[in-house]
C-alpha positions in Angstrom: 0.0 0.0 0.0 3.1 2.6 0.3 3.2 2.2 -3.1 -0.5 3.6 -3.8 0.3 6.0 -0.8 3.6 7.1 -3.1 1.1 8.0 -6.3 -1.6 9.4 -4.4 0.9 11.8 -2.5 2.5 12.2 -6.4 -1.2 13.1 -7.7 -2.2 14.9 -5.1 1.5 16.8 -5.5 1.0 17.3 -9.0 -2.7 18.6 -8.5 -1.6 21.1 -5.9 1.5 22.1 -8.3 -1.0 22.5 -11.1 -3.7 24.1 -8.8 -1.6 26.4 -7.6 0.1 27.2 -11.2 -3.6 27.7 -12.5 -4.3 30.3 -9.0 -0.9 32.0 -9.9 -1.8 32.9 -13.4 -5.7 33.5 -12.7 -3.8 36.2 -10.3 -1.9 37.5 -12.9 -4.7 37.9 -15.4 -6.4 39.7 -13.0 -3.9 41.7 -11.7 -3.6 42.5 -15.4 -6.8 42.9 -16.0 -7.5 45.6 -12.6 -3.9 47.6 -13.9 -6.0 47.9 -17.9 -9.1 48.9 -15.9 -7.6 51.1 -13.9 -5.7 53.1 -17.0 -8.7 52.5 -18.9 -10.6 54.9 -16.2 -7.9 57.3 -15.8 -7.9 57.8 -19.6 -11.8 58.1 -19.5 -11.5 60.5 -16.4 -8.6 62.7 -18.2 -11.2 62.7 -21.0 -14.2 63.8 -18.7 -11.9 66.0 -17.0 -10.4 67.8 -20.6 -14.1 67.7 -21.8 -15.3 69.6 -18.5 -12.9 72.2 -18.9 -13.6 72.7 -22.7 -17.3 72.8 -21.6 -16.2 75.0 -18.8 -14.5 77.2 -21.1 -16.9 77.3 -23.5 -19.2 78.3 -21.0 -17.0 80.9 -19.6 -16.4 82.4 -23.2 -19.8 82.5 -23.8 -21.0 84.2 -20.6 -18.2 87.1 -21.4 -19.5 87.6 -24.5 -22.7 87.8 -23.5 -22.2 90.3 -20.7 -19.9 92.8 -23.3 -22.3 92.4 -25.4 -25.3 93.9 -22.8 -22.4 96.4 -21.8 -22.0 97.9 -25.3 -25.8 97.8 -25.7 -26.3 99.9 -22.3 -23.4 102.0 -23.4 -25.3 102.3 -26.9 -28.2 103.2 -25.2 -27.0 106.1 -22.5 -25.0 107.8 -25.4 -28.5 107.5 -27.4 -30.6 108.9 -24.4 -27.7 111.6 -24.0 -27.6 112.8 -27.3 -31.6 112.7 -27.6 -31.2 115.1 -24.6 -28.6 117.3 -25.9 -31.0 117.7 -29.5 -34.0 118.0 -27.2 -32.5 120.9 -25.1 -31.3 122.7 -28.1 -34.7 122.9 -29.5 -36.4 123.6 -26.3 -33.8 126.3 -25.9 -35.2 127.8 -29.0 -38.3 128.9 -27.4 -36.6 130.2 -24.4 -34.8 133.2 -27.0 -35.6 136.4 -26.2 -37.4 138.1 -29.0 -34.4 139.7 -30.8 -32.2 136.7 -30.8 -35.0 134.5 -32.0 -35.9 136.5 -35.1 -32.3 136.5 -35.8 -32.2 132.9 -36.1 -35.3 133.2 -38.4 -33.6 135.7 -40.8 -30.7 133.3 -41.2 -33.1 130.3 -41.7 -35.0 132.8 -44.3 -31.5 133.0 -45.9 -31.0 129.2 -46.2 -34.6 128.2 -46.9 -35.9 131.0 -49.7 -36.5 130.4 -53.4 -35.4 132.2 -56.4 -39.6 132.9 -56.9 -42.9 134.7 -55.7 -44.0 133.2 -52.4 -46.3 134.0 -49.0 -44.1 133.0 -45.4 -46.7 132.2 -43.0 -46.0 132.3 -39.3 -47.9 130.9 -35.8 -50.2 133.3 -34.2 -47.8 134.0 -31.4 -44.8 134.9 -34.0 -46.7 136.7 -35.8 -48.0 139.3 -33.1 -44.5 139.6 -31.8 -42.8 140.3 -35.1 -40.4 143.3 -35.3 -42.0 146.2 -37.3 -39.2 145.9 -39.8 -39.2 142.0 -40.3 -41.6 142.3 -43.3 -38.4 144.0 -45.1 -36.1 141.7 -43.7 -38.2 138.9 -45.1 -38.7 140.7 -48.1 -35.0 141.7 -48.8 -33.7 137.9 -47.6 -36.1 137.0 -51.2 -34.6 139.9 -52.9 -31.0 138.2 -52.7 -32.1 134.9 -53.9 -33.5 136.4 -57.0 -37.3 136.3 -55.6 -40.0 137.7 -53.5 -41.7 137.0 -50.6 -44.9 138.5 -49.0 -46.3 138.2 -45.5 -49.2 136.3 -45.5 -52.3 136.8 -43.2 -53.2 133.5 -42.8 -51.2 131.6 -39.4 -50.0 128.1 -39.1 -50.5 125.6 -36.7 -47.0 125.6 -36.4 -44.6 125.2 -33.3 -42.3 128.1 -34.3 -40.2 129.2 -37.8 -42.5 129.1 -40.9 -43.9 128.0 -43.6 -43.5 129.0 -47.4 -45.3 128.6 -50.3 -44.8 128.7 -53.7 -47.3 128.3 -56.1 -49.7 126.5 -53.8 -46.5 124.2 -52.5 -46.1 124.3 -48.8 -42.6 124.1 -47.6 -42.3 123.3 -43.7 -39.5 125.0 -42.2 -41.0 125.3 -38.3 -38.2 124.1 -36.3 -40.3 120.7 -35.2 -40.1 119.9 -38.9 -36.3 121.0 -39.4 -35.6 119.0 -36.0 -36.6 116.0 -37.2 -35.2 116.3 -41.1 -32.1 117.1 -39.9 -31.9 114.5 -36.6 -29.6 112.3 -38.2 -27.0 115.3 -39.3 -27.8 116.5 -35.6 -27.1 112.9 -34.0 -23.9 112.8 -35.4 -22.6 116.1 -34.9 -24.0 115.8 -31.4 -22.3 112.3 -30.5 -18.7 113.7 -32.2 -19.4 116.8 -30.1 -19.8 115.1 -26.7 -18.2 111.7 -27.3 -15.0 112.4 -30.0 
């Protein structure tokens, strides 16, 4: 019977030797496998990590450009509001002339706006009691050296201040509402490289 003792201790030798053989490399495959899993999640980490910060970035970029973009838009719109002001005031200061300086601003408009031909200047009610006794011959002398003439007219306009002429039935609105708001883009400019230049 030692002799079956001899190969059963040489089986059971040879089973442990190839038992433990098979535990060894079943440890090394999965110590292999846990070091590929483990770079395999660093890798996609560094990738989640790198697409955060592009995202983050992104994000970032976009928020600054958004807030420039509502800073040039306020800043758009308080030098729009200022220079509204500025034509505003001017034309409100109009009115505030005393009656000599404002019919000296007419006789230069009367210079700028008169035909070469026969025409009627009409004024508003209120201009037209307060006119100086010799405005009819400044009117009619600014006509004179455009090659025409122009006659005070009885009739009054609805008007805010200035005048109105007309030529052969043809209105031409030049009450300073009217001129305001031809000229408001000319006046924008000039105002905004006045102020802001």
């Amino acid at each position: 019977m030692a002799g079956l003792d001899n190969i059963v201790s040489e089986i059971l030798a040879e089973a442990n030797a190839a038992a433990e053989s098979v535990r060894q490399a079943a440890q090394h495959e999965a110590e292999e496998i846990a070091k590929a899993a483990a770079a395999q999640s660093r890798q996609e980490c560094e990738a989640l990590e790198a697409k955060a910060g592009q995202a983050r970035d992104t994000e970032v970029a976009r928020t600054k450009s958004s807030a420039d973009l509502q800073r040039r838009q306020r800043l758009l719109a308080a030098k729009q509001e200022i220079i509204a002001g500025v034509i505003d005031k001017a034309y409100e200061e109009i009115f505030r002339l005393d009656d000599a300086a404002y019919f000296e601003l007419v006789k230069k408009m009367l210079g700028r706006y008169v035909l070469d031909k026969e025409g009627e200047i009409c004024f508003n009610e209120r201009d037209k009691k307060r006119l100086p006794k010799d405005f009819a011959d400044v009117i009619s002398e600014a006509a004179k050296a455009k090659g025409g003439s122009l006659v005070l007219s009885d009739e009054v306009r609805r008007i805010d201040g200035g005048f109105v002429l007309i030529y052969g039935g043809i209105e031409e609105n030049c009450s300073f509402k009217a001129l305001f708001a031809a000229e408001r883009d000319r006046l924008t400019d000039r105002v905004y490289q006045f102020v802001f230049a």
